[in-house]
TORBA-959935 format. One record per atom (N, C-alpha, C): residue in one letter; residue number from 0; x negated, z, y; atom name. Coordinates in nm, 3 decimals. Each point is the difference from the previous one (the first is absolute). Example, Ala and Ser with C-alpha at 12.3 -4.5 7.8 and 13.67 -1.06 7.14 Angstrom:
<mikols>
mikol code->A | pos->0 | east->-1.319 | up->0.780 | north->-0.569 | site->N
mikol code->A | pos->0 | east->0.089 | up->0.000 | north->0.119 | site->CA
mikol code->A | pos->0 | east->-0.090 | up->0.000 | north->0.120 | site->C
mikol code->S | pos->1 | east->0.035 | up->-0.072 | north->0.105 | site->N
mikol code->S | pos->1 | east->-0.082 | up->0.006 | north->0.119 | site->CA
mikol code->S | pos->1 | east->0.077 | up->0.073 | north->0.109 | site->C
</mikols>
This chain:
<mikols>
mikol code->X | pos->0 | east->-2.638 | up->-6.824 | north->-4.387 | site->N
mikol code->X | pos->0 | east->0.061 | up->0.059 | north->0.120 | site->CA
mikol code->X | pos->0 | east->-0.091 | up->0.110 | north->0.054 | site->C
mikol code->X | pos->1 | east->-0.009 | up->-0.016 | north->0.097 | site->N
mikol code->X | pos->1 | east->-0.147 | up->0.108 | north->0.090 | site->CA
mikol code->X | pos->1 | east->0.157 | up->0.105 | north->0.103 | site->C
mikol code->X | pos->2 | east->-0.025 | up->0.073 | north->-0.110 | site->N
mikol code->X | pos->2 | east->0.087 | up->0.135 | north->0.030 | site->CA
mikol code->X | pos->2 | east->-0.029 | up->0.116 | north->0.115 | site->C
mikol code->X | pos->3 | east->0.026 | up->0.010 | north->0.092 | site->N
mikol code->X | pos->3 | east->0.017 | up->0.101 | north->0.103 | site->CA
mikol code->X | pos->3 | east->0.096 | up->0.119 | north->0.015 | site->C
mikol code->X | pos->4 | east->-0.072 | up->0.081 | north->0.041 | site->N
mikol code->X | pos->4 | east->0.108 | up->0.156 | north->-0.032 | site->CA
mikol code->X | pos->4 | east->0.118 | up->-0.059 | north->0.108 | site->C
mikol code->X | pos->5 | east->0.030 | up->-0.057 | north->0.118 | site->N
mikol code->X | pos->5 | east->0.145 | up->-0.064 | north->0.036 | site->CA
mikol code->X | pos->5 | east->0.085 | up->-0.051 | north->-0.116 | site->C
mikol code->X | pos->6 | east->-0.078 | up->-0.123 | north->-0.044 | site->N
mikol code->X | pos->6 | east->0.078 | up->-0.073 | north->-0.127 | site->CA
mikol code->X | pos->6 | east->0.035 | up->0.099 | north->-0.099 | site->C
mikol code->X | pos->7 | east->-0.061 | up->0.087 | north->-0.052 | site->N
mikol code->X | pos->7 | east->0.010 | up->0.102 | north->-0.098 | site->CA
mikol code->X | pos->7 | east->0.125 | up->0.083 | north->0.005 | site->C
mikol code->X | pos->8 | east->-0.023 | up->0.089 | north->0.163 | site->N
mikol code->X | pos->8 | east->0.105 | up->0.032 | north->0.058 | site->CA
mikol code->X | pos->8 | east->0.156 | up->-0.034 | north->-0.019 | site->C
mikol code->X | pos->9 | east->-0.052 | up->-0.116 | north->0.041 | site->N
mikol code->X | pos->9 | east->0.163 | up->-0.082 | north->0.012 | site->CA
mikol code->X | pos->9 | east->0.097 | up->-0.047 | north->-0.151 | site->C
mikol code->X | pos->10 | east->-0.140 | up->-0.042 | north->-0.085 | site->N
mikol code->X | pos->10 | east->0.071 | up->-0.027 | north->-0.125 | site->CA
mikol code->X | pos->10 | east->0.051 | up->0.146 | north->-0.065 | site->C
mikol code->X | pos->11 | east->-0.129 | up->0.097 | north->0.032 | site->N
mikol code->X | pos->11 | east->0.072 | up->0.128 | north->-0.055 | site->CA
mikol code->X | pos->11 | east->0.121 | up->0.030 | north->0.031 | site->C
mikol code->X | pos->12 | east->0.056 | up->0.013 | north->0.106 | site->N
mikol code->X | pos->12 | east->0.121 | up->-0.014 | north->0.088 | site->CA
mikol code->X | pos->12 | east->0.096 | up->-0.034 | north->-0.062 | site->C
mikol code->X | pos->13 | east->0.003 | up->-0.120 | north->-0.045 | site->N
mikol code->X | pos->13 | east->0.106 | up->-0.104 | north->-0.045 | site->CA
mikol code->X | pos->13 | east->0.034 | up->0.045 | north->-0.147 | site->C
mikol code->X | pos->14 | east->-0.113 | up->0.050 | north->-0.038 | site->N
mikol code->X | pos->14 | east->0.047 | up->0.039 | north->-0.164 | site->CA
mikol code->X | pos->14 | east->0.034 | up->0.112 | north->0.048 | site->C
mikol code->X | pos->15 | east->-0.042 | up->0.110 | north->0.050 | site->N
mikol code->X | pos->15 | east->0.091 | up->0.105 | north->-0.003 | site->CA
mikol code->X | pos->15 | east->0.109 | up->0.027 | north->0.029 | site->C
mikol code->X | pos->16 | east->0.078 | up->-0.112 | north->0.077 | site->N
mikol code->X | pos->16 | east->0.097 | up->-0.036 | north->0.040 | site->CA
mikol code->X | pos->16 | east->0.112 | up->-0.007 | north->-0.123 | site->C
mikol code->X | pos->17 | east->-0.045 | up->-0.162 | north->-0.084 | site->N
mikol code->X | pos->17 | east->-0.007 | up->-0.028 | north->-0.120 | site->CA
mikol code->X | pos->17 | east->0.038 | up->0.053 | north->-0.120 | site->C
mikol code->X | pos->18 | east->-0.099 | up->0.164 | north->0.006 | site->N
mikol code->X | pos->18 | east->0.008 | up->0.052 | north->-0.083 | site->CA
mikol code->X | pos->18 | east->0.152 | up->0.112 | north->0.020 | site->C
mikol code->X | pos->19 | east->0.003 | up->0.039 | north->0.149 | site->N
mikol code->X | pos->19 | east->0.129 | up->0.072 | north->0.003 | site->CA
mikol code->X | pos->19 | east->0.109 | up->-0.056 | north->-0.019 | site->C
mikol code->X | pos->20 | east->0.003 | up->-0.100 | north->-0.010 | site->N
mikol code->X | pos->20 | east->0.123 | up->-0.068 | north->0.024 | site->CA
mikol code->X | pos->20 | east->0.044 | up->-0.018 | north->-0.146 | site->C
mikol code->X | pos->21 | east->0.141 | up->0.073 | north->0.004 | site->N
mikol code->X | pos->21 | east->0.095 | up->0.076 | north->-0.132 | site->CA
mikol code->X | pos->21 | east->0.023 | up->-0.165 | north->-0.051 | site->C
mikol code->X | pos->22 | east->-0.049 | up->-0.140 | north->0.020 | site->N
mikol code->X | pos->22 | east->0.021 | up->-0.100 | north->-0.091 | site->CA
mikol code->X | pos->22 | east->-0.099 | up->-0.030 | north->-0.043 | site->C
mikol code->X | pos->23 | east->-0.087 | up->0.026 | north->-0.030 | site->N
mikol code->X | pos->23 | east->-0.152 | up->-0.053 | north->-0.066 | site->CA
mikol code->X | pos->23 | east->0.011 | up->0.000 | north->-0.104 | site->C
mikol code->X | pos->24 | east->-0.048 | up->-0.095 | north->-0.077 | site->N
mikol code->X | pos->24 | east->0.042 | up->-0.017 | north->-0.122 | site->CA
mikol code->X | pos->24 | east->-0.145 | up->0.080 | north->-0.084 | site->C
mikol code->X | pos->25 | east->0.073 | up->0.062 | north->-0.138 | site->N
mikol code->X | pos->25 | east->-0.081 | up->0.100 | north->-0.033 | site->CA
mikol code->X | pos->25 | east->-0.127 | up->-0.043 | north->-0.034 | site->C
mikol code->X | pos->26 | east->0.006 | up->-0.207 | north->-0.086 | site->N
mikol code->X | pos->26 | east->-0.074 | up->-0.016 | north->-0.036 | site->CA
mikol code->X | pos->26 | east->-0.137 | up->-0.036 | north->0.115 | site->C
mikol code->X | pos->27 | east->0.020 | up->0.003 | north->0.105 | site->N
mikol code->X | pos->27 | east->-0.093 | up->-0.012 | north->0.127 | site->CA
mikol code->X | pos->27 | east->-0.038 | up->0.114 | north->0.021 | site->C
mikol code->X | pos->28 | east->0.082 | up->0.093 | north->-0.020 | site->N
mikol code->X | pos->28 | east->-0.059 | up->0.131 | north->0.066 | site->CA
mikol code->X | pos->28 | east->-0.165 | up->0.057 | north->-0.041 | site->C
mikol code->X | pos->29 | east->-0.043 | up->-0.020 | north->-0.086 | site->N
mikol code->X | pos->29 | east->-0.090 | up->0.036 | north->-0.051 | site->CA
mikol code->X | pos->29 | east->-0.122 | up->-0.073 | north->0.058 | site->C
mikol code->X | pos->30 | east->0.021 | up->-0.125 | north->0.020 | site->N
mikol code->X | pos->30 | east->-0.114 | up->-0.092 | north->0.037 | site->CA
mikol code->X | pos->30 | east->-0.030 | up->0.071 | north->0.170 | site->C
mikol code->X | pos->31 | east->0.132 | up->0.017 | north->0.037 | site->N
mikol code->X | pos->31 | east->-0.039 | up->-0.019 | north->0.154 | site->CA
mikol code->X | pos->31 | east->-0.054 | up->0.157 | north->0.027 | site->C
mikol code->X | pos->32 | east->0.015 | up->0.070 | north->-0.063 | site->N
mikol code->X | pos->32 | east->-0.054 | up->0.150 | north->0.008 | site->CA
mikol code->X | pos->32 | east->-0.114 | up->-0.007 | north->-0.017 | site->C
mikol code->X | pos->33 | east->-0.065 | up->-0.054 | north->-0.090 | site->N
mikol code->X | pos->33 | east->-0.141 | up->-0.092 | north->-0.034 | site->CA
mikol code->X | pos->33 | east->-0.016 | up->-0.054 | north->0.166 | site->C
mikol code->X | pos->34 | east->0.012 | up->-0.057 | north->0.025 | site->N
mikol code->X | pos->34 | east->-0.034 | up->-0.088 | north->0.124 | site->CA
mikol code->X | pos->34 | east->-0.008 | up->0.093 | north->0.110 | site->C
mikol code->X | pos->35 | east->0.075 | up->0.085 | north->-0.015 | site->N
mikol code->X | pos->35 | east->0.002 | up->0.089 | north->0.122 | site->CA
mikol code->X | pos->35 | east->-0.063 | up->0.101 | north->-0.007 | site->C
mikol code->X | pos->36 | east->-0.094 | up->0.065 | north->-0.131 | site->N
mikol code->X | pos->36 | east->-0.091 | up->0.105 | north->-0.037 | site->CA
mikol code->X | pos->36 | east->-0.160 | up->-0.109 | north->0.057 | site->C
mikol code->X | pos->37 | east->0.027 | up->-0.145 | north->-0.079 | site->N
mikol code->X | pos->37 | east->-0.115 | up->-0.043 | north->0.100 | site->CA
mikol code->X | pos->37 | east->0.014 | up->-0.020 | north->0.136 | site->C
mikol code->X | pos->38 | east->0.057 | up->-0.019 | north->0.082 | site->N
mikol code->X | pos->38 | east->-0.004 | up->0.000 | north->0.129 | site->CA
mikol code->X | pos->38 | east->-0.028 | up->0.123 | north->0.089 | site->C
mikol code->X | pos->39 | east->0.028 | up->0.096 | north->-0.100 | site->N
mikol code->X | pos->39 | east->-0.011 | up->0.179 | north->0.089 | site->CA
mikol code->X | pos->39 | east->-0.145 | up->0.031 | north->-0.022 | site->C
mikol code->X | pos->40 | east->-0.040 | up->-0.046 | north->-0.102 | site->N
mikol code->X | pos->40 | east->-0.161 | up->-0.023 | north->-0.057 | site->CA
mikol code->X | pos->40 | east->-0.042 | up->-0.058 | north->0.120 | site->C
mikol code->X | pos->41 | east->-0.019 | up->-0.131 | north->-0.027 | site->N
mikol code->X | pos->41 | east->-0.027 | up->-0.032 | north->0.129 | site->CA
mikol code->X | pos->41 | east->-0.037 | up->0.008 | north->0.121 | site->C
mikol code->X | pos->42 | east->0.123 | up->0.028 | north->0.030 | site->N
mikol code->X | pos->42 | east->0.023 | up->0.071 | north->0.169 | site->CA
mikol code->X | pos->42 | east->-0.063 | up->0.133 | north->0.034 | site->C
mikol code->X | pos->43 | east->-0.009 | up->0.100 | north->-0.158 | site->N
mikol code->X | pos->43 | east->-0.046 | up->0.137 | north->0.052 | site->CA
mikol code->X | pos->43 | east->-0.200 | up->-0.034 | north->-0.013 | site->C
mikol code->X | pos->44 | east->-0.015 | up->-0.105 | north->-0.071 | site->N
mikol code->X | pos->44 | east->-0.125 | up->-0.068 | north->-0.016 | site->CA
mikol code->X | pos->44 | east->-0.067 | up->-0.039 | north->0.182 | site->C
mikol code->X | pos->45 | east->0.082 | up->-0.057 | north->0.033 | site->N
mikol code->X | pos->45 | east->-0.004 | up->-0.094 | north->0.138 | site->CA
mikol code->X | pos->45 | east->-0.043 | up->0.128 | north->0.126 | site->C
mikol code->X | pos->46 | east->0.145 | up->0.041 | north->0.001 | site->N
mikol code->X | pos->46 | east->-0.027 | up->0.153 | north->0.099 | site->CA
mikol code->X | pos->46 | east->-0.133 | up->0.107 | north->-0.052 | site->C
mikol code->X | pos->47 | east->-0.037 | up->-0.001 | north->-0.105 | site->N
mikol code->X | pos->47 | east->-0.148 | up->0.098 | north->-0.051 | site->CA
mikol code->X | pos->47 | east->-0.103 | up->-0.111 | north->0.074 | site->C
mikol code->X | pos->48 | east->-0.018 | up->-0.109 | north->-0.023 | site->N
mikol code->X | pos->48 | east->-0.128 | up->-0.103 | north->0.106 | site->CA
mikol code->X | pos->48 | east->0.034 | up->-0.007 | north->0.110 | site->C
mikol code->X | pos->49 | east->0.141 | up->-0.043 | north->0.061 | site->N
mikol code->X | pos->49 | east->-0.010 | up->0.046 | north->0.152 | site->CA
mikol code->X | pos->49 | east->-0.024 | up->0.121 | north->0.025 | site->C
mikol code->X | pos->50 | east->0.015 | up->0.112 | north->-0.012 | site->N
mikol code->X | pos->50 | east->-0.029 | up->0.126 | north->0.027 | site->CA
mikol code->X | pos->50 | east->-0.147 | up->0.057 | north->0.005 | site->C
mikol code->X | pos->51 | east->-0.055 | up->-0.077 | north->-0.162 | site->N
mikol code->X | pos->51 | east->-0.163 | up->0.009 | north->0.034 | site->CA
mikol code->X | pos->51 | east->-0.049 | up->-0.056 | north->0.100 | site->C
mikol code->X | pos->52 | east->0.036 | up->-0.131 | north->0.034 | site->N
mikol code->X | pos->52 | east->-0.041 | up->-0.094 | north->0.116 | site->CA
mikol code->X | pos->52 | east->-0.048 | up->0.091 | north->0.112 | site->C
mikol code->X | pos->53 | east->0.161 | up->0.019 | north->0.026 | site->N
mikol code->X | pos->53 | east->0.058 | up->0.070 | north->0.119 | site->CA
mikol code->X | pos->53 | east->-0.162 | up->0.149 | north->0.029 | site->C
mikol code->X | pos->54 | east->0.029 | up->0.057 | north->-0.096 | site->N
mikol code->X | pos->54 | east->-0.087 | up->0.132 | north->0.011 | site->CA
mikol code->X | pos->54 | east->-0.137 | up->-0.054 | north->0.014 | site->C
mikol code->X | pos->55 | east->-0.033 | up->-0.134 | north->-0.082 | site->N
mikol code->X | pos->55 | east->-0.154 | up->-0.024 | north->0.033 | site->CA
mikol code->X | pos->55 | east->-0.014 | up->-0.023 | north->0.145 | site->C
mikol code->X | pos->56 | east->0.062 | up->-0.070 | north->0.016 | site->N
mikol code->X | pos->56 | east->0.010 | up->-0.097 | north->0.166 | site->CA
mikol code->X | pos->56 | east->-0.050 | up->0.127 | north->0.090 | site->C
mikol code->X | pos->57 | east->0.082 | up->0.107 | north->-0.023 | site->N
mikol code->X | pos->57 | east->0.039 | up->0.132 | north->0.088 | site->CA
mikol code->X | pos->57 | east->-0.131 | up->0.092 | north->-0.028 | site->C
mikol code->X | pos->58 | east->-0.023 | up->-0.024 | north->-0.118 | site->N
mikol code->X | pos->58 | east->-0.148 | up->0.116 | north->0.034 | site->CA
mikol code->X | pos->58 | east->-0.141 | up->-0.107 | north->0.025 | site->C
mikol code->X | pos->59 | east->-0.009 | up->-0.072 | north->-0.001 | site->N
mikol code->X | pos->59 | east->-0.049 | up->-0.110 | north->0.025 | site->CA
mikol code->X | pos->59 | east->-0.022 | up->-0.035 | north->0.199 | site->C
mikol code->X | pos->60 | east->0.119 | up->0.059 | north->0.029 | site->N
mikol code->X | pos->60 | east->0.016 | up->-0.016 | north->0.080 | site->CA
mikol code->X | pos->60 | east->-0.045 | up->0.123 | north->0.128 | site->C
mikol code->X | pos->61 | east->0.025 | up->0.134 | north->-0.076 | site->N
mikol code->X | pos->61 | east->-0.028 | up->0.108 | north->0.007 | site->CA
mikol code->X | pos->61 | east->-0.146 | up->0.037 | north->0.023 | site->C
mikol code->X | pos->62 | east->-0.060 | up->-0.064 | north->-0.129 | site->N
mikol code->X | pos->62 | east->-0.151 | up->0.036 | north->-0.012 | site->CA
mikol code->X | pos->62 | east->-0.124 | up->-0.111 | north->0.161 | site->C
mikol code->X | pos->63 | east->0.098 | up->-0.108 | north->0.003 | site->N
mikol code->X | pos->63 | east->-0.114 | up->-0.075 | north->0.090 | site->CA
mikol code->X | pos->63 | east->0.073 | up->0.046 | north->0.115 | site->C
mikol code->X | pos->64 | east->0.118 | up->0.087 | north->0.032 | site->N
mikol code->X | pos->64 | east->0.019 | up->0.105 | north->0.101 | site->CA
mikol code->X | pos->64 | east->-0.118 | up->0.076 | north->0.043 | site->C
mikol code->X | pos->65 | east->-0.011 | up->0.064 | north->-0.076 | site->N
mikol code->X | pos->65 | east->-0.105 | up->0.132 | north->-0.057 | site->CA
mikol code->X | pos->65 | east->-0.174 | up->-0.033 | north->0.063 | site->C
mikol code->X | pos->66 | east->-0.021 | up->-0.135 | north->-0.085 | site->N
mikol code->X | pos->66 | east->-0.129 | up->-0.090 | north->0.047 | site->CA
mikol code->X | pos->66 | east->0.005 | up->-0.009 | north->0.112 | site->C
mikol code->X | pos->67 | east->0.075 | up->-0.020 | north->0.081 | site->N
mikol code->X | pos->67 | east->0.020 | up->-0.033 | north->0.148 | site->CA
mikol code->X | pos->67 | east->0.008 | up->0.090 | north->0.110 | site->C
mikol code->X | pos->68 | east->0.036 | up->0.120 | north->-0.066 | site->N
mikol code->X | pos->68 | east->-0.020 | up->0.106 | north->0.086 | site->CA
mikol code->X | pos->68 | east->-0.160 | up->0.094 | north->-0.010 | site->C
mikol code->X | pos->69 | east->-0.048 | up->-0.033 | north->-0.087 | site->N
mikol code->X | pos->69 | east->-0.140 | up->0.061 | north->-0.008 | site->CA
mikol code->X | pos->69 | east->-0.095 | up->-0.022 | north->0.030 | site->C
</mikols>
């Protein structure tokens, strides 16, 4: 499965849902807390490379500004 921070998102979602919900059975509880520590992994993984992206793009963008005015 070729995982995307949407998909990630959404499954995270559903377990946390999951997990509030006063019928969960105890013996699940454990797995899906598991599942949902990897997905926050993940996701806080995902947003740190878009963000680098983002900032390269931008000074990148900045600097052949710079070239262009001189």
């Amino acid at each position: 499965m070729n995982l995307t921070y949407s998909k990630a998102y959404t499954e995270l979602s559903k377990l946390v849902e999951q997990i509030e919900d006063d019928k969960i059975q105890l013996d699940t509880l454990a797995d899906k807390v598991r599942q949902a520590k990897e997905l926050i992994e993940f996701c806080e993984t995902r947003l740190r490379v878009i963000d680098c992206n983002i900032n390269s793009v931008l000074t990148e963008k900045k600097s052949n500004a710079r070239k262009k005015d001189s």
